[in-house]
C-alpha positions as CSV (number, residue, x, y, z in Angstrom):
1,X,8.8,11.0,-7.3
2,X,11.6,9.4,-5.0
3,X,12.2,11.3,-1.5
4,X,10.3,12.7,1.2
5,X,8.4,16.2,1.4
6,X,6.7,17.1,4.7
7,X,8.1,14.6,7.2
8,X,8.8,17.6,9.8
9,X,5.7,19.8,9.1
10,X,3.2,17.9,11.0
11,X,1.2,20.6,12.7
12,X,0.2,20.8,16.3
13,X,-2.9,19.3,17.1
14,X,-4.2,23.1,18.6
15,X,-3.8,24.0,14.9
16,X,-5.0,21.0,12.8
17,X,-8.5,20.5,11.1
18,X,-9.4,16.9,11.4
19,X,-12.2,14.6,9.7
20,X,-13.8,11.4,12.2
21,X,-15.8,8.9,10.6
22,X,-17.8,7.5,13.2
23,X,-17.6,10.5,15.2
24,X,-21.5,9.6,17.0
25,X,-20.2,7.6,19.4
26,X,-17.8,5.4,21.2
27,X,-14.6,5.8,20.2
28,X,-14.8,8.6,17.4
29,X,-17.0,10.4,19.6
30,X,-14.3,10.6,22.6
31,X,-11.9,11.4,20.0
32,X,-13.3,14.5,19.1
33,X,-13.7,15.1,22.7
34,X,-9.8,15.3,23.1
35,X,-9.2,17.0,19.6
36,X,-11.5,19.6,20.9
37,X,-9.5,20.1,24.4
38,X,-6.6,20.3,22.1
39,X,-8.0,22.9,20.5
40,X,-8.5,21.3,16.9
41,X,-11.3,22.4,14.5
42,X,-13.2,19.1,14.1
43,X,-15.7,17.7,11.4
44,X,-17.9,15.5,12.4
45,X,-19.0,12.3,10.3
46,X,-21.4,9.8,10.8
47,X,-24.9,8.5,9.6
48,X,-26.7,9.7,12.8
49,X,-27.1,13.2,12.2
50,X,-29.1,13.9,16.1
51,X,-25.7,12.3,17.2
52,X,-23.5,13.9,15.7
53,X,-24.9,17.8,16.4
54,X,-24.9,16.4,20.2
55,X,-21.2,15.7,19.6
56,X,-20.8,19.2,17.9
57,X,-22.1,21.2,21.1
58,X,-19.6,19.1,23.0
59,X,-16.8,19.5,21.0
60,X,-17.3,23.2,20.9
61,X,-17.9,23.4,25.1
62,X,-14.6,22.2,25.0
63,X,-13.1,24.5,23.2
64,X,-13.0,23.5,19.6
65,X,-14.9,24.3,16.8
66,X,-17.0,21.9,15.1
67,X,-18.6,21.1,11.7
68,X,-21.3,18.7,11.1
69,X,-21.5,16.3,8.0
70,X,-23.6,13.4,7.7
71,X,-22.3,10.8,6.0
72,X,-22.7,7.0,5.4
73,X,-18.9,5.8,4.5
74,X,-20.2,2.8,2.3
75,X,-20.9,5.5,-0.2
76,X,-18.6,6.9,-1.9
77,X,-20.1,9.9,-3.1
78,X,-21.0,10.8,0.4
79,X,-17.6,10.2,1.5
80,X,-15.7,12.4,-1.5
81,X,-18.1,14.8,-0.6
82,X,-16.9,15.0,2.8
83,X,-13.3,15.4,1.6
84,X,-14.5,18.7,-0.4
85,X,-16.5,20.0,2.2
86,X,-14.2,20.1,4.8
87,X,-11.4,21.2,2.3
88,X,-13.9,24.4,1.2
89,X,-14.4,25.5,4.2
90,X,-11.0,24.9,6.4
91,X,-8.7,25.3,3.3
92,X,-6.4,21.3,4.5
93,X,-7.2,18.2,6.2
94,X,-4.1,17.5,8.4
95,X,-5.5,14.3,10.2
96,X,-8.4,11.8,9.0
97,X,-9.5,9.1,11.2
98,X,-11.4,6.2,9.6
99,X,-13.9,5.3,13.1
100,X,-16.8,4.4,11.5
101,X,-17.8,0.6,11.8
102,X,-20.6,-2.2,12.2
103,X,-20.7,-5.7,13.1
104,X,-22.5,-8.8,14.0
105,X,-22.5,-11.7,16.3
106,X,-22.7,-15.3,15.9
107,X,-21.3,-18.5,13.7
108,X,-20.9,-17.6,10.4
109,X,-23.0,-20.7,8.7
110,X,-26.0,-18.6,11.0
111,X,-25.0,-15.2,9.6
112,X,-27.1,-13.8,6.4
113,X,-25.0,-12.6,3.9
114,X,-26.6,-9.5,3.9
115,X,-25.1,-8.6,7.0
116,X,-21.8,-10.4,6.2
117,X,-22.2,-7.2,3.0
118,X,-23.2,-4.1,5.3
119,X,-19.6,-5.4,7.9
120,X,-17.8,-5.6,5.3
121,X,-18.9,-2.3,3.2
122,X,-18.8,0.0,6.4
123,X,-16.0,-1.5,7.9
124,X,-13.6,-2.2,4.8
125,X,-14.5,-0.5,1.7
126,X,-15.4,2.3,4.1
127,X,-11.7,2.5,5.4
128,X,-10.9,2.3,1.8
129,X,-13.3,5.8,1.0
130,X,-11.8,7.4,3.2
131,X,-8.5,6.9,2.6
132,X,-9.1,7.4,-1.5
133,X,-10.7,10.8,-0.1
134,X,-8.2,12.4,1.8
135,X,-5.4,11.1,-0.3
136,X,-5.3,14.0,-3.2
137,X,-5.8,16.7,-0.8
138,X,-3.0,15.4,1.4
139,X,-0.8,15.5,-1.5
140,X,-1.5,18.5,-3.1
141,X,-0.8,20.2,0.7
142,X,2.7,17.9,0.9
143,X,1.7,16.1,4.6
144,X,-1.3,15.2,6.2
145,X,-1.9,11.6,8.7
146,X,-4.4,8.9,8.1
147,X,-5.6,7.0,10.9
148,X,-7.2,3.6,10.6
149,X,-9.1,1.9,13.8
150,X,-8.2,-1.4,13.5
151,X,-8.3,-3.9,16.3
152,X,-6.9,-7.0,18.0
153,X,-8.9,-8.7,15.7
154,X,-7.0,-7.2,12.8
155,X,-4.3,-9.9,14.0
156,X,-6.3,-12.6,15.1
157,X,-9.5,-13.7,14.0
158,X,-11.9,-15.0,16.7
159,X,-15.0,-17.5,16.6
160,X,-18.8,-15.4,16.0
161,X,-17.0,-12.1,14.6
162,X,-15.2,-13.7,11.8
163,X,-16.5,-11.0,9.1
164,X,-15.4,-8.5,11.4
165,X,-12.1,-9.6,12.1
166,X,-12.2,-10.4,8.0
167,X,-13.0,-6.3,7.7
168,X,-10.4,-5.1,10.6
169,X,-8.0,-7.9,9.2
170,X,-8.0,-5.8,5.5
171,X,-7.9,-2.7,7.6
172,X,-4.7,-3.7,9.2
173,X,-3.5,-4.7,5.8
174,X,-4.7,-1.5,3.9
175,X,-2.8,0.8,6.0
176,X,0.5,-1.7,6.1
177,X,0.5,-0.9,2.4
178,X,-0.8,2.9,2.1
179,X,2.0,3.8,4.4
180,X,4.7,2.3,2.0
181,X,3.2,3.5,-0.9
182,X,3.2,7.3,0.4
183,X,6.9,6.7,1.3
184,X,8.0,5.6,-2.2
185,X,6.0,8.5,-3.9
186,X,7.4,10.7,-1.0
187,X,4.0,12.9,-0.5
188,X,4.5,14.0,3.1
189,X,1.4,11.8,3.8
190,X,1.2,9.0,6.7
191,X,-0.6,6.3,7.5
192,X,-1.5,5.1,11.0
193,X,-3.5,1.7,12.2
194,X,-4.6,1.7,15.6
195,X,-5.5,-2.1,17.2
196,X,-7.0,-1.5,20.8
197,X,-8.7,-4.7,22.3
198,X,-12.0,-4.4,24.3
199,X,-13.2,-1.1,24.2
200,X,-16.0,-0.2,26.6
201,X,-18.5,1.7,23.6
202,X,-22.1,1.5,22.5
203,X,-21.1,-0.7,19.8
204,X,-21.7,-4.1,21.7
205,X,-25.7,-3.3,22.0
206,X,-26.5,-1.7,18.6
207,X,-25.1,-4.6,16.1
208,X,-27.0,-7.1,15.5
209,X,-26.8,-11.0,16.7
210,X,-27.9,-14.0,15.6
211,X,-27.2,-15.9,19.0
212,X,-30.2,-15.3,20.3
213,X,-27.5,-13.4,22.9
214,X,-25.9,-10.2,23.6
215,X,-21.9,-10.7,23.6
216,X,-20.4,-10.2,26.9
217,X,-17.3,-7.4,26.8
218,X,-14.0,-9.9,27.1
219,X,-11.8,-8.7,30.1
220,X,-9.7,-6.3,30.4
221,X,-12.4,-3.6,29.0
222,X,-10.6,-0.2,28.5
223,X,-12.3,2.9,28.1
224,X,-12.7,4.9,25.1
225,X,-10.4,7.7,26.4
226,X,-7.3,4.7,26.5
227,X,-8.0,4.8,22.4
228,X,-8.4,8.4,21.7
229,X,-5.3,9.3,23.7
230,X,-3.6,6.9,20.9
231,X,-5.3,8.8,18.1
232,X,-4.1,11.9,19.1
233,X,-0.6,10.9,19.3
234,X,-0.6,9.1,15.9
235,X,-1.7,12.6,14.8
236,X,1.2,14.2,15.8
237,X,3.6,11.5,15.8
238,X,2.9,9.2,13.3
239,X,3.9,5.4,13.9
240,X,3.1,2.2,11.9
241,X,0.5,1.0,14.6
242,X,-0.7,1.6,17.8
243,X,-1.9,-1.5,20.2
244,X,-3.5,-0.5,22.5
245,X,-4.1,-2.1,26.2
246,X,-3.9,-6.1,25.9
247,X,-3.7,-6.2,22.2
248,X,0.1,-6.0,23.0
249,X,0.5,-8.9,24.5
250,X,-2.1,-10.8,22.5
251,X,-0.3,-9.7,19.4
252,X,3.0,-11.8,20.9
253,X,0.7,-14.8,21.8
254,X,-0.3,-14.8,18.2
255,X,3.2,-14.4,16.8
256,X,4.5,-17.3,19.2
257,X,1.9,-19.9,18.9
258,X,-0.8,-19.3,16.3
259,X,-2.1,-22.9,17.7
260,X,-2.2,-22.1,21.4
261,X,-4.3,-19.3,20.3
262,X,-6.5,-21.3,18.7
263,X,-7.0,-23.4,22.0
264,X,-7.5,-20.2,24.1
265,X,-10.5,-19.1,21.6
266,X,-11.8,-22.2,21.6
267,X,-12.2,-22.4,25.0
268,X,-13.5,-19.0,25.8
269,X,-16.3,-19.8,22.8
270,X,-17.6,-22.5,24.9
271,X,-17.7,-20.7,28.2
272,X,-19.6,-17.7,26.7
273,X,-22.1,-19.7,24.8
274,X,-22.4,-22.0,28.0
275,X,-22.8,-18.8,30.0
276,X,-26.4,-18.9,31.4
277,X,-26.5,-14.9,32.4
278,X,-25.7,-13.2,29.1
279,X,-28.3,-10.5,28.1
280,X,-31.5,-11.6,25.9
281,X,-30.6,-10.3,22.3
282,X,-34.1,-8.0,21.5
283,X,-33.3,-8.0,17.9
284,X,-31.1,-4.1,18.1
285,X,-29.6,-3.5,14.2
286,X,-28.1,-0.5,13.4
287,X,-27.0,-1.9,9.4
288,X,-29.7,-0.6,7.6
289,X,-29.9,2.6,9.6
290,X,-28.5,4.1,13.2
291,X,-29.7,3.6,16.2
292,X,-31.8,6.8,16.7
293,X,-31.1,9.1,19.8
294,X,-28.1,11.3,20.8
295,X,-25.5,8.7,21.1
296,X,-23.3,8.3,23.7
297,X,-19.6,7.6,24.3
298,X,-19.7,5.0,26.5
299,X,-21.0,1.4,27.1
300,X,-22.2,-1.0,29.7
301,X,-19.2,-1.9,31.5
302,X,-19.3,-2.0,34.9
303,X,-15.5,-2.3,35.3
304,X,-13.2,-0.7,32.0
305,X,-9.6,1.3,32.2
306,X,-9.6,4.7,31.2
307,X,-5.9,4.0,30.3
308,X,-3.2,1.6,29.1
309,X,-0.3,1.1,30.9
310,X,0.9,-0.9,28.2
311,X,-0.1,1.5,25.6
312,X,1.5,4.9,26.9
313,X,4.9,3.1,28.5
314,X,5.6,0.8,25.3
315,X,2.6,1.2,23.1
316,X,3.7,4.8,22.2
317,X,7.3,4.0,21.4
318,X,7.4,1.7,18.2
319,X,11.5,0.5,18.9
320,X,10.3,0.1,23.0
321,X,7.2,-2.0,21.4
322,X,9.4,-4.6,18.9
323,X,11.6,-5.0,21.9
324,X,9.0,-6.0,24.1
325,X,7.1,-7.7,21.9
326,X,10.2,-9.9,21.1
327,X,10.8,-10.6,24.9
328,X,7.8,-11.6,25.6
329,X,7.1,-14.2,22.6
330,X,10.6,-15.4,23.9
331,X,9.0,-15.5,27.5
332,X,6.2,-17.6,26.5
333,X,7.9,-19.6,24.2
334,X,10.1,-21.1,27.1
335,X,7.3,-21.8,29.2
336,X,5.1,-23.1,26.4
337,X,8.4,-25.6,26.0
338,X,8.4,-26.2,29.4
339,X,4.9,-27.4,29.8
């Protein structure tokens, strides 16, 4: 089927129903917090079922309505199952948002491949559940917006996260694909990757490291709010990708000078392994099951953004964003001749 159905029906978000996966905490969880303001019935996904009924009374205080289903997105039965559920009782999925995601820390000779499995199950094959899950309904209904959380790392890959760089790298590449795809078949159906850099979330104390370390939070940390207000965009307005905060102009450094990256990494490898006041890893895992407790939204930080500049100026506006990101590898191209 050649054409396009459903390009101009995207609902508002005051009358969507959208599915999060990951919806416990960080960045899922502050998602639902601004669906919910929006008005939005919400489902809620995640393996953490205490979290996620926490998340539920807060997304209905805020004025939404809320359903609850626990899932673990490495299985796939769990994950079609969500799809259904939320389809029998709301009738449509207008926006899914693929949050849900582990990791580990340290070199990757260190890392067991057990762990290099559970990174790449939740954070890849997951993406790819949920996408496979939304995608009939979306197309029997003629429109409908799937939104992958990507990262910076879904450009670059960095020393002691390679398989989760490896997992946001396929992310990245997953929804670069889906979104052509829906085009040529003309469904009505778009696809969305979001690549924020350091987001101030739980996630940094709950993964697992084999450093003998907890990872520092590279600067500038931005709160979660700076990525939900991206999601909730991308769910009316859907775009190839959002990057959000620095990723911007990281994403030019990589496009410039792959190599000059390479030195920059390098470089901040060595200071944070040299670092003498990082946090004592006590062995926190949340692979083989969540961390148990409420959740939260946000991390440790001391110091994060609660928006992008960059994000809601250029970020926003893909032909603003190629522009800049075209001036600014030209920028640094000069002066990387220079010196």
């Amino acid at each position: 089927m050649i054409g396009r159905r459903g390009a101009s029906s995207k609902r508002p978000i005051a009358e969507q129903v959208v599915v999060i996966t990951g919806a416990s905490s960080g960045i899922g969880r502050e998602a639902a917090h601004q669906f919910a303001e929006a008005g939005a019935t919400v489902v809620l996904a995640a393996r953490n079922e205490q979290a996620l009924r926490a998340a539920a009374r807060e997304v209905e205080t805020l004025g939404g309505t809320a359903l609850v289903v626990p899932t673990d997105v490495s299985d796939w039965a769990q994950v079609a199952a969500l799809a259904e559920t939320t389809r029998d009782r709301f009738g449509r999925i207008d926006t899914w948002v693929n949050g849900a995601v582990v990791s580990s820390y340290g070199f990757l000779a260190d890392t067991p491949v057990e762990a290099i499995d559970e990174v790449l199950s939740v954070g890849l094959r997951g993406q790819f559940h949920g996408v496979r899950a939304a995608l009939p309904i979306m197309r029997s209904q003629g429109s409908g917006t799937i939104i992958g959380i990507s990262s910076v790392l879904g450009v670059r890959s960095v020393p002691l996260q390679v398989p989760y760089a490896a997992a946001k790298h396929g992310t990245t590449a997953l929804y670069e694909g889906l979104r052509v795809e829906e085009r040529i078949a003309g469904t009505g159906v778009d696809a969305t990757a979001i690549l924020p850099a350091t987001v101030n979330t739980p996630f940094y104390d709950v993964v697992p490291s084999f450093l003998g370390t907890r990872p520092p939070l590279v600067p500038p940390v931005y709160q979660p709010s700076a990525v939900a207000e991206a999601i909730l965009h991308a769910a009316e307005h859907p775009t190839r990708h959002v990057l959000v905060g620095v990723a911007g102009p990281l994403y030019a450094l990589q496009r410039l000078s792959p190599r000059l990256f390479d030195v920059c990494l390098h470089l901040a490898g060595r200071t944070f392994l040299d670092r003498r006041d990082a946090p004592v890893d006590r062995g926190q895992s949340n692979h083989h099951a969540p961390i148990p407790g409420e959740g939260a939204t946000v991390g440790r930080a001391r110091v994060a953004l609660p928006h992008s500049r960059y994000t809601r100026t250029v970020g926003l506006r893909p032909a603003r964003a190629a522009v800049t990101v075209a001036l600014a590898s030209a920028l640094l191209l000069r002066r990387h001749r220079r010196g």
